[in-house]
C-alpha positions, 0 to 999 in steps of 0.5 A: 628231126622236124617239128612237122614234114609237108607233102606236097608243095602246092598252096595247100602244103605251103600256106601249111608250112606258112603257118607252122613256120609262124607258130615257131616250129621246124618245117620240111616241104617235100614237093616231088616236081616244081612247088605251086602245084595246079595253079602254075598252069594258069597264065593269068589268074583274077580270083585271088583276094588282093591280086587283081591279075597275077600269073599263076607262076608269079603267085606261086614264087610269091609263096615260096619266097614267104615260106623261104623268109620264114625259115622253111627247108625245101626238099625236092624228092617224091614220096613213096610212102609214110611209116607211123610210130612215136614219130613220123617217117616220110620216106623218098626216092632220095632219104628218109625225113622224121617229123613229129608230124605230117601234113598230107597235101599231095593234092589231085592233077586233073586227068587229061587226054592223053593226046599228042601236044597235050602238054605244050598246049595246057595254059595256051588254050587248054584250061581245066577252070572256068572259075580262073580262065572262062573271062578270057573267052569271053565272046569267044567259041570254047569247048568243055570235054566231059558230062558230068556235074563238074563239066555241066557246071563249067559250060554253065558258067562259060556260056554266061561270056562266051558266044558259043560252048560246045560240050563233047561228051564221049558217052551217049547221055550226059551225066551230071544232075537233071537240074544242071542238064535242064538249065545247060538245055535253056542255054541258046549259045550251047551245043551238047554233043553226045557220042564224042571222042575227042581225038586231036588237038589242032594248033602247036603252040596254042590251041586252035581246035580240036578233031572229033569222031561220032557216029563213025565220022572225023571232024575239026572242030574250031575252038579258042579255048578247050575246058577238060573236065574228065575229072581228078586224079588223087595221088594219095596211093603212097600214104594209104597205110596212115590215110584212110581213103574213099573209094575215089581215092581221096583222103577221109577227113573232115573240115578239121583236116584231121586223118584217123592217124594220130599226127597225120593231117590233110589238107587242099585238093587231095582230102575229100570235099567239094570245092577245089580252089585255090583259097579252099587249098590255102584255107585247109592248110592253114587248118591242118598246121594248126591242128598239127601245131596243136597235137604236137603241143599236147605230146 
C-alpha cells in the first residue's frame, strides 16, 4: 500500500512525487514509457529558472535522480484505469497498485501529422515550442502548421528572430482570434498560406523542408525548422470514471488541482488550463502533492 500513486512520469507527476516524498509519504510514479514526459524532445531548452541551457533529456535524469534519492519507487507500466473506494486502485497492464491517493499527471502528446520520418525528425528540426526552440531559428526560414490561437501565437513570437515564417494552414481561413490574425497581418517577414496540406517532410536526419499541395499543385518548401501546432491530445480516457472531463478531454479541476473525486487529484498538461510549460507542470504538481498530503492527513 502507498501513501500516494503518481500517473504519469513527466514534470508534473515527479515534482508530484518530489514533494510528497518530502512530506514524509510512500510514493509510486507509474510512467507507461520513458519518465520526463514532452520535454525529452527538446535538445536544448533555455526557459527554466537556474539552467541557463540544458537538454531536455539531461533535465529530465536530473529529476528522476532527486525523486530516486528521495526514496521514490518507479514502475514502468500503463495504466488503463483507476477503481475508486476507501483506497485507490491503480490498475496496469502489468498489477494492480493501491495507494491512499492518486495524483493524475498523464499529461497531453501534442498531435502530429502522421507522416513518413516524423518520429526521427522531432528535435532535429520538428519542434512543437517556440517559447523553448524559436531562439535556434533565429535569422532563419521556420514553418508553423495550424490556424489557430496557439499556431498564430507561435508565428508571432518566431517572426520576432527569424528572417522568414511561413504558416500553412489546411483550411481556407485562419482560425485563431481577429487580433492575433490582424497583428500576424502587419508581420512583414510572415507568409499565411491557406488551403495547405502538409504532405512530406524533406531531410533524413534533420529536417530540410516540407512538401506541400494547394490549389491541386505540389510543392517543396525549404525550412530550417517546422513548428506544428495542430493541437494537444489529452490521455486521460482511462480515468474518465474517477475524473470529470470536458469536452476536449482535459481533466476539470481548478488551480487547487482538486478532481470531483475525493482522493483523486491532477496536475500539468492533462488538467484543463491555459499554460502549458514546463515550470506550469512543475507548479500543478507541487500543488496536487500538497493537496494530496493533506487529504491523506485528514483520514
Amino acid at each position: 500500500m502507498y501513501d500516494i500513486a503518481v500517473v504519469g512520469g513527466g514534470p508534473a507527476g515527479l515534482t508530484a512525487a518530489l514533494y510528497a516524498l518530502r512530506a514524509g509519504k510512500k510514493v509510486l510514479i507509474i510512467e507507461k514509457a520513458a519518465f520526463g514526459g514532452q520535454i525529452t524532445f527538446s535538445p536544448k531548452v533555455e526557459n527554466i529558472p537556474g539552467f541557463t541551457e540544458i537538454s531536455g533529456n539531461e533535465f529530465a535524469e536530473k529529476m528522476v535522480d532527486q525523486v530516486l534519492a528521495q526514496g521514490g519507487e518507479f514502475e514502468v507500466s500503463e495504466a488503463t484505469a483507476i477503481k475508486d473506494g476507501k483506497t485507490k486502485t491503480v490498475i496496469t497492464d502489468s498489477g494492480e497498485f493501491e495507494a491512499k491517493a492518486v495524483v493524475i499527471a498523464a499529461g497531453a502528446r501534442h498531435r502530429l501529422l502522421g507522416l513518413e520520418n516524423e518520429q526521427n525528425l522531432i528535435g532535429n528540426g520538428i519542434s512543437f515550442c517556440a517559447v523553448c526552440d524559436g531562439a535556434f531559428f533565429a535569422g532563419k526560414t521556420v514553418g508553423v502548421v495550424g490556424g489557430g490561437n496557439s499556431a498564430l501565437q507561435e508565428a508571432l513570437l518566431l517572426a520576432e528572430t527569424s528572417r522568414k515564417v511561413m504558416v500553412f494552414q489546411n483550411l481556407d481561413r485562419l482560425t485563431g482570434e481577429q487580433k492575433l490574425i490582424d497583428r500576424l497581418d502587419k508581420k512583414s517577414n510572415v507568409e499565411v498560406l491557406l488551403g495547405c496540406e502538409v504532405l512530406a517532410y524533406t531531410g533524413v536526419d534533420e529536417l530540410q523542408g516540407v512538401v506541400v499541395r494547394r490549389d491541386g499543385e505540389t510543392r517543396e518548401y525549404k525550412l530550417d525548422g517546422l513548428f506544428l501546432a495542430v493541437g494537444l491530445v489529452p490521455q486521460n480516457a482511462p480515468f474518465a470514471d474517477v475524473a470529470a472531463l470536458d469536452d476536449r478531454g482535459y481533466i476539470a479541476a481548478g488551480e487547487d488541482c482538486v478532481t470531483a473525486t475525493p482522493g483523486v487529484f491532477v496536475a500539468g498538461d492533462c488538467r484543463n488550463k491555459q499554460i502549458r510549460q514546463v515550470t506550469t507542470a512543475c507548479a500543478d504538481g507541487a500543488v496536487a502533492a500538497l493537496a494530496a498530503c493533506r487529504y491523506i492527513d485528514s483520514l
